[in-house]
C-alpha positions in Angstrom: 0.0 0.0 0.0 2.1 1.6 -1.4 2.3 5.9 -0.7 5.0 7.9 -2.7 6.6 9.3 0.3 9.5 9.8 -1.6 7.6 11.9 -3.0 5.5 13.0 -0.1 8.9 13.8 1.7 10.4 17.0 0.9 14.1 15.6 -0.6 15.8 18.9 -0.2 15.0 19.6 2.9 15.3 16.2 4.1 18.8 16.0 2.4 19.5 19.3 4.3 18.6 17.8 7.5 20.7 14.5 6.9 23.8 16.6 5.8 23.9 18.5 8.9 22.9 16.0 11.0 25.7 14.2 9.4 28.6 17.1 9.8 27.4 17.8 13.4 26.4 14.5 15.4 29.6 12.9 13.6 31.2 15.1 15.6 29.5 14.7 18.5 30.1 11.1 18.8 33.8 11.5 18.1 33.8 13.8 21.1 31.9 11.2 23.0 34.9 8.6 22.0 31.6 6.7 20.0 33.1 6.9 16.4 31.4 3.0 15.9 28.0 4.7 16.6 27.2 7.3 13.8 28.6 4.8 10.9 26.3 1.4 12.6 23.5 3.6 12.9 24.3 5.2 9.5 24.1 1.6 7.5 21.9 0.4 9.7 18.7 2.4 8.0 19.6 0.7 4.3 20.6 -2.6 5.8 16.6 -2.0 7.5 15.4 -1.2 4.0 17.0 -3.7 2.5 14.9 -6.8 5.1 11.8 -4.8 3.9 12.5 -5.0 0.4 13.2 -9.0 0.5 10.2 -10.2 2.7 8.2 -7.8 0.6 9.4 -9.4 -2.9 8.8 -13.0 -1.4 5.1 -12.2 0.0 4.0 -10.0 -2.7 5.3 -12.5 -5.8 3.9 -15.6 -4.3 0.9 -13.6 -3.7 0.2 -13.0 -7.5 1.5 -16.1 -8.3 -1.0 -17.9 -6.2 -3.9 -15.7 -7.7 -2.6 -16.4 -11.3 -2.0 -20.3 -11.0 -4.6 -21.4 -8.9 -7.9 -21.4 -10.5 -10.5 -22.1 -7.3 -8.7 -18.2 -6.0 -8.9 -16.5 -9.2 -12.4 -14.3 -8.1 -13.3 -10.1 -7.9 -12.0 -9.4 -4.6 -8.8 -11.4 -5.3 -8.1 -10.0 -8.7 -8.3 -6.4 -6.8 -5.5 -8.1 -4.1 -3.2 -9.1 -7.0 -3.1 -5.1 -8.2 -2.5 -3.9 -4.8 0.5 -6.8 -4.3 1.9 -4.9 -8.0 1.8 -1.5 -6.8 3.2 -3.0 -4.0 6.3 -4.3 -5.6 6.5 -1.2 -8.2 7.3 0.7 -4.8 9.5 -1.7 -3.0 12.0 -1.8 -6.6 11.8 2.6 -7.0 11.2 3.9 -4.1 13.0 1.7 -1.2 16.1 1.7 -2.7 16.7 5.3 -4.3 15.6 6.0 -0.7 17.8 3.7 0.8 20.8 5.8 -1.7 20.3 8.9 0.1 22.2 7.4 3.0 25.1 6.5 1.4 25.4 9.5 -1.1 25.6 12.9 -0.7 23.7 13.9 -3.8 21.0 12.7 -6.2 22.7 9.8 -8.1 20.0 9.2 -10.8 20.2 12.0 -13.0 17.9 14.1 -13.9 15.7 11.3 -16.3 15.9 9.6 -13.2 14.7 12.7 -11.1 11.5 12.7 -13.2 10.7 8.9 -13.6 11.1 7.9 -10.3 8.2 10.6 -8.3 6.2 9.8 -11.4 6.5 5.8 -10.6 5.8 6.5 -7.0 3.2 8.4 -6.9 1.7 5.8 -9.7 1.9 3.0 -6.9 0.2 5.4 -3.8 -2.8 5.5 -6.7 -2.8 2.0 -7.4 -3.0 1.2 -3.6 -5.5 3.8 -2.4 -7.9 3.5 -5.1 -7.4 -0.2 -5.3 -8.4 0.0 -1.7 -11.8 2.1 -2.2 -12.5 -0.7 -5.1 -12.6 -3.4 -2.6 -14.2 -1.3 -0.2 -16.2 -0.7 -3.0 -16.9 -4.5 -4.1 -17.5 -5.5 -0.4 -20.5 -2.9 -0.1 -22.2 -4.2 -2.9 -21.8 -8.0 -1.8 -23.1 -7.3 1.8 -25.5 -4.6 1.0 -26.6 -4.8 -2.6 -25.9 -8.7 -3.1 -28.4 -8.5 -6.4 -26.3 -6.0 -7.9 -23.3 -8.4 -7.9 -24.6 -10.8 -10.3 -24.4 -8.5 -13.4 -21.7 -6.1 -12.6 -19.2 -9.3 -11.5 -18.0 -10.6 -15.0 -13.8 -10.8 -14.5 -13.3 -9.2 -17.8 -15.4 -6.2 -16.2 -13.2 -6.3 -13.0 -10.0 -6.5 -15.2 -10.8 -3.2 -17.1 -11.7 -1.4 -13.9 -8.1 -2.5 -12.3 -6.8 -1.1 -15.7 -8.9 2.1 -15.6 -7.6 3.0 -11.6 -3.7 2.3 -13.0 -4.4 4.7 -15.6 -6.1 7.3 -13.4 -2.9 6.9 -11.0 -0.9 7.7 -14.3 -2.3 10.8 -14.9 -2.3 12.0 -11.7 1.7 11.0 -11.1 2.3 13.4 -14.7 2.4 16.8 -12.5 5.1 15.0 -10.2 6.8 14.1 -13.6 6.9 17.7 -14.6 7.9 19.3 -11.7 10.6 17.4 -10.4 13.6 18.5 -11.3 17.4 18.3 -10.0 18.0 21.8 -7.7 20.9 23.1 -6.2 20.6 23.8 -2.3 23.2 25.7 -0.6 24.1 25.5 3.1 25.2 28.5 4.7 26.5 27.1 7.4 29.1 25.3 5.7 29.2 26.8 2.9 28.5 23.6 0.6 26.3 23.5 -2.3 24.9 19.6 -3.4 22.4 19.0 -5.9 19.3 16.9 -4.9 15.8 16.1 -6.6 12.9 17.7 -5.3 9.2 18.2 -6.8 9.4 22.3 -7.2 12.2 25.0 -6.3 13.5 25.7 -3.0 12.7 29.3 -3.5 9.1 28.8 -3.8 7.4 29.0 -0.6 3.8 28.5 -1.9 3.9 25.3 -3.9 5.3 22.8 -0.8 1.7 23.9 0.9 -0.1 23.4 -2.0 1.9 20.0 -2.8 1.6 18.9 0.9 -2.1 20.0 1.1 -2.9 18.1 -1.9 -1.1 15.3 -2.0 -2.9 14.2 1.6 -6.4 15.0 0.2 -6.0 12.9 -2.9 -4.2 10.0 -1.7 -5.7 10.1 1.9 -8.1 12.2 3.8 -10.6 11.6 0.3 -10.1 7.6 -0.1 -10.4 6.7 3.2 -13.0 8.9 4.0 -15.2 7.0 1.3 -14.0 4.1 2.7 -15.4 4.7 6.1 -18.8 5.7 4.8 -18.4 2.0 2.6 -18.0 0.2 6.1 -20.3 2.5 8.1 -23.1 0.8 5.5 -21.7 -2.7 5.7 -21.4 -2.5 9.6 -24.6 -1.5 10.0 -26.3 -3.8 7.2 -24.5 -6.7 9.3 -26.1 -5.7 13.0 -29.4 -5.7 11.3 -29.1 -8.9 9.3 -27.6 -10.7 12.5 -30.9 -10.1 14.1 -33.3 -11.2 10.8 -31.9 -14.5 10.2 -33.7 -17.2 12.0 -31.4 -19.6 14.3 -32.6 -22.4 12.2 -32.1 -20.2 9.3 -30.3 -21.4 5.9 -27.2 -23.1 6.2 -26.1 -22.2 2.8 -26.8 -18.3 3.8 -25.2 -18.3 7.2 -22.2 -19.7 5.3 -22.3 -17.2 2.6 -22.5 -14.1 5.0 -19.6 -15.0 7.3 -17.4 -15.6 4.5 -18.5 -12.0 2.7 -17.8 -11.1 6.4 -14.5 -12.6 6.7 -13.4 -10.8 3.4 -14.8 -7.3 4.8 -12.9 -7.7 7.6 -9.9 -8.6 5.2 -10.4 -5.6 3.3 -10.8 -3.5 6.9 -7.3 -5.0 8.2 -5.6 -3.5 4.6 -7.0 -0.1 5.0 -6.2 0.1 9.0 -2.3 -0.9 7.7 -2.5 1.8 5.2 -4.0 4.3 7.5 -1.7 3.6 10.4 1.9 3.0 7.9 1.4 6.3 6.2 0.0 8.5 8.5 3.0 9.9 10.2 4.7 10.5 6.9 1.9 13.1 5.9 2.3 14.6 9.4 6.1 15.5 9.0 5.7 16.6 5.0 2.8 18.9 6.3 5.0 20.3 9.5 7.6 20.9 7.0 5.7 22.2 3.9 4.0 24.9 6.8 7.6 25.5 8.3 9.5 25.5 5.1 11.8 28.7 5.9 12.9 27.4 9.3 14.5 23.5 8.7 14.5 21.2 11.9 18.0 19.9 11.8 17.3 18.3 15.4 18.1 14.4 16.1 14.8 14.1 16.9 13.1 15.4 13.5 15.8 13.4 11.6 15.2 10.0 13.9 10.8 10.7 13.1 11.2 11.0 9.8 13.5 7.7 9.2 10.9 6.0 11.7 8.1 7.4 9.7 9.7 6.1 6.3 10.4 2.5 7.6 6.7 2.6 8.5 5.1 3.3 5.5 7.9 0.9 3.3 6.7 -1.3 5.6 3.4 -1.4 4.4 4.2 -2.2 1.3 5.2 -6.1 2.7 2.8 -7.0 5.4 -0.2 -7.3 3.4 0.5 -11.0 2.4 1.2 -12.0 5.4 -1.8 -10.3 6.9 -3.7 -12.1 4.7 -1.8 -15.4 5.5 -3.3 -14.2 9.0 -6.5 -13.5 8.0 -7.8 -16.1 5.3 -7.2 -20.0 5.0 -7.8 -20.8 1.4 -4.7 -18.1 0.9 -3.1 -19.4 4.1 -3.3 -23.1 2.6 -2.1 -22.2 -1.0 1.1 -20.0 0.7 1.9 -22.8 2.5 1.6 -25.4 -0.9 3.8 -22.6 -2.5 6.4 -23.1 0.4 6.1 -26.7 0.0 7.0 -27.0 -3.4 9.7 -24.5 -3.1 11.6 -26.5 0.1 11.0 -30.1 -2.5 12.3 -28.5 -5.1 15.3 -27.4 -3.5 15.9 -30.9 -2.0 15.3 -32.3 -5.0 18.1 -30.1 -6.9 20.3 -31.1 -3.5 19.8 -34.5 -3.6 20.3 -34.8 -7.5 23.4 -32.6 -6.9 24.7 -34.7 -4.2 24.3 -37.9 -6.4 25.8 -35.9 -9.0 29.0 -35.5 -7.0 28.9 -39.1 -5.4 28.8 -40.6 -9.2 31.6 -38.0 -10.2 33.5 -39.4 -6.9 33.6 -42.4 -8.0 34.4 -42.6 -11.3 37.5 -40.8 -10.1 38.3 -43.5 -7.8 37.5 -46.2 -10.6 39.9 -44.4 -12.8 42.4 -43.6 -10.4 42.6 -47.6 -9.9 42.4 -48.3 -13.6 45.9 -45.5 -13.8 47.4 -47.4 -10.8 47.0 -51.1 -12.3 48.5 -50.1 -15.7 51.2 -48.6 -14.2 52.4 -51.8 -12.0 52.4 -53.6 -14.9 54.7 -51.9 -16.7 52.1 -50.1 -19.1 52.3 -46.3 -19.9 48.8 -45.7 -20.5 48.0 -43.6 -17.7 46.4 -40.6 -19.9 44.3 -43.2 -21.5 42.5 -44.2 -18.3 41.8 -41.1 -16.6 39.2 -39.1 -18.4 
């Protein structure tokens, strides 16, 4: 669930803040006789981002994979899943680790193609992941509340364009961030440096990091879930009144069919609350600095909240799967299948390796022998025997 936050992060003035943080807590700790500290600590955050990126590649992949292979999971709310696991993974290979870069490097290392793409990817995959979210918001109203509607509105082909149509409507909105980004110099006074870095409008302006902040946590926030919670404020309240209309020696069959559109509600429910809670602090800090852009917070403690804030909304681009391994048995069965035939396969390549090597083993040792007889008896044919 995936939200730009490179791009919702100011990257000047959050370069600023880690090149003085850098200069002056350096130091500090050599003062303190801690030299060891300020370098752990320093690849310690990409080392962090880096565990993130891995678990999120293994859950999000066998995610799809599981939706693509297995036919009995291939259904509306699933297909929805599958395009949140993509955006997922389009911000876990772009953002993560050009994030992840600005720890190690003083200055913008992608050029400026790169300075352009990479916002305009990102903010692609926060679209992708809050809309995708409203959609199954969206799909689970309709079965609890409107189940007659979902008959004729739930072909797969109809799904599949509407998927499409929310990846191209996170396109278009990404193109401003495409634009605007460019590579700007940024000068520190205090040290007298200048370093180039990639940010989404001049550092001069003092107007446009409002409006950016401002309108970035409208559209990919404060609007989406907000439609969201009227979604489930419908849903919650269809389910108290159907829990006292159905009979206790009501339908099998119907019990069955609202506590698994239930179960998925709740699902759905679990995604957004990860969302919410992963990407909230990051709008927090690019708001407090967009509204305090002429005064930069070079403290420790602004510099420690916003890697804290970062790790926490990266994060949520790799827990999803495995709240759903949580959550759902069918996928929890399937992961585990997947796991299965991963571990045989690798003893299977193992044990074929190992028999490999046993074989080669010994027809060295038959050779050898072969060598060893001709040679007793007299015979200089040593070459011929060993191959």
């Amino acid at each position: 669930m995936a939200s730009g936050e490179c791009l919702l992060l100011d990257l000047e003035t959050d370069n600023f803040i880690f090149y003085n943080i850098s200069v002056n807590q350096s130091a500090n700790f050599s003062l303190l006789g801690e030299d060891w500290f300020y370098p752990a600590f320093l690849y310690a955050i990409p080392t962090i981002y880096g565990i993130i990126i891995l678990i999120g590649l293994i859950g999000n992949i066998t995610l799809i994979k599981i939706f693509c292979t297995v036919k009995s999971m291939r259904n509306v709310p699933n297909l929805f899943i599958s395009s949140l696991a993509l955006g997922d993974l389009l911000l876990l290979v772009t953002c993560v680790p050009v994030d992840a870069s600005r720890y190690l490097a003083d200055e913008w290392l992608f050029g400026r193609t790169g300075c352009k793409l990479i916002p305009f990817i990102q903010l692609t995959s926060v679209g992708v992941s809050v809309f995708t979210l409203t959609a199954l918001s969206a799909d689970r109203y309709k079965a609890i509340v409107r189940p007659m509607e979902i008959q004729a509105s739930h072909a797969l082909m109809k799904i599949c364009v509407r998927a499409a149509i929310i990846w191209i409507v996170s396109m278009l909105l990404a193109i401003p961030e495409a634009v605007f980004s460019d590579l700007h110099p940024f000068h520190d006074k205090g040290t007298n440096k200048t370093f180039i870095s990639c940010a989404p409008y001049p550092h001069s302006d003092g107007l446009h990091p409002k409006i950016h902040s401002m309108a970035s946590f409208l559209i990919f926030y404060i609007i989406p879930l907000s439609v969201i919670s009227v979604y489930y404020y419908f849903i919650a309240k269809n389910l108290i009144r159907s829990a006292y209309n159905i009979p206790v020696e009501g339908n099998v069959h119907v019990r069955k069919q609202i506590e698994s559109r239930k179960r998925l509600a709740r699902t759905v429910l679990v995604f957004v609350c990860l969302f919410a809670f992963c990407w909230l602090p990051t709008h927090i800090i690019y708001l407090y600095r967009s509204y305090h852009y002429s005064e930069v917070d070079t403290s420790v403690l602004h510099f420690i909240a916003s890697i804290c804030a970062r790790i926490l909304a990266f994060t949520n681009s790799c827990v999803n799967p495995f709240a759903l391994y949580l959550l759902s048995k069918s996928f929890r069965k399937q992961f585990n299948n997947q796991l299965l035939c991963c571990r045989a396969r690798l003893l299977i390549r193992s044990h074929s390796m190992a028999r490999s090597t046993t074989r080669m083993t010994s027809l060295k040792s038959t050779n050898h022998s072969l060598a060893t007889f001709s040679l007793i008896n007299g015979n200089h044919i040593c070459h011929e025997g060993c191959v």
